[in-house]
C-alpha positions in Angstrom: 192.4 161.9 115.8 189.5 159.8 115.9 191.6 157.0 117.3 193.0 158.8 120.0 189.3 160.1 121.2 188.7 156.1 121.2 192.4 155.1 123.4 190.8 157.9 125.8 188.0 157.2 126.4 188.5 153.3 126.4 191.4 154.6 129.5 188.6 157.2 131.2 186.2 154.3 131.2 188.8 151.7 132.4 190.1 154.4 135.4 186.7 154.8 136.8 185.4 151.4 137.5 188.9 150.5 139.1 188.0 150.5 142.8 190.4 151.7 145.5 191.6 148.7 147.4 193.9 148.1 150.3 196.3 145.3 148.9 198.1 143.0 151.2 201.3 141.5 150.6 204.2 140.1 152.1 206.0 143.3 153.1 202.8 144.9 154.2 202.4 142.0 156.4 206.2 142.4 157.7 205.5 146.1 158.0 202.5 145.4 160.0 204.2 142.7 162.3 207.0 145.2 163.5 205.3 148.1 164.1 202.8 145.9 166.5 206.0 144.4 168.1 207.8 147.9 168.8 204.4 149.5 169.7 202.4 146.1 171.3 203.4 148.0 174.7 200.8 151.0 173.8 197.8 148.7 174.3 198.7 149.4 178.5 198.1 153.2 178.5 195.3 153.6 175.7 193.1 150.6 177.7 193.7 152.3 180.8 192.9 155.9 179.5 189.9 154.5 177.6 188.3 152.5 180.3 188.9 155.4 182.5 187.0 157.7 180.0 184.1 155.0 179.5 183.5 154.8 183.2 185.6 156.3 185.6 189.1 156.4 187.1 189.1 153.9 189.3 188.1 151.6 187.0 190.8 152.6 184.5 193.2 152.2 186.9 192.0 148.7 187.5 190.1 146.9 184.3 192.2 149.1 182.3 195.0 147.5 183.7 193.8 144.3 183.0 192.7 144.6 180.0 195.7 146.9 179.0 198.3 143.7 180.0 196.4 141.5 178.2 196.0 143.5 175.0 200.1 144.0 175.0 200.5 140.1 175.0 197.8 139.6 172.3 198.9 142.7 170.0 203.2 142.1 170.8 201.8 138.2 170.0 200.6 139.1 166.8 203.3 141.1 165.8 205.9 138.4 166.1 203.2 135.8 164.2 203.1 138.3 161.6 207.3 138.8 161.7 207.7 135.2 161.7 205.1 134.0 159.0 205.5 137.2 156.4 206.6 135.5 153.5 203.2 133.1 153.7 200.0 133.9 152.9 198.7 133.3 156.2 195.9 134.3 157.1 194.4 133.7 153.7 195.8 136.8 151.5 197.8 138.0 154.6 195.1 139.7 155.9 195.7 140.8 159.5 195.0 139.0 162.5 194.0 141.6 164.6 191.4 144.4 164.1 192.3 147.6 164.2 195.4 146.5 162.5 197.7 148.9 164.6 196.8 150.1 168.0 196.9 153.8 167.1 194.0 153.0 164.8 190.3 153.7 166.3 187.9 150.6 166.4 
């Protein structure tokens, strides 16, 4: 009895100072790489839409585009990188290369 109070509490105290990480990997890293390749093309209507809420339509229409053209290269860029490179540990501990990692995360 005694013993198994001491493998319990030895596991309760174990379990709560493990921290909840994100853990990268090489399939992460090829999981990441695809989805911004298929969804790279995204970046065009979310820069417009956002630019267009953060000043006004015009501007959406034309910054937005800009900066919604350039964002696809960058993020469908990335994506291929990330394809291409998986199985190295590049960026160190295949951390992504962009931030947010996927374009339907918020910044």
């Amino acid at each position: 009895m005694k013993r198994a109070l001491v493998i319990c509490i030895a596991l309760v105290m174990i379990l709560s100072i493990a921290t909840a990480s994100y853990a990268q990997d090489p399939a992460k890293k090829l999981g990441r790489g695809i989805a911004n390749v298929l969804t790279g093309w995204v970046e065009l209507p979310k820069n417009i839409y956002n630019t267009s809420i953060e000043t006004n339509p015009l501007v959406g229409l034309t910054v937005g585009t800009a900066k919604g053209i350039g964002m696809t290269i960058v993020r469908t860029g990335a994506g291929v990188y990330e394809v291409v490179t998986f199985p190295f540990p590049l960026p160190e501990d295949y951390m992504p290369i962009l931030e947010p990692e996927f374009v339907f995360q918020t910044d």
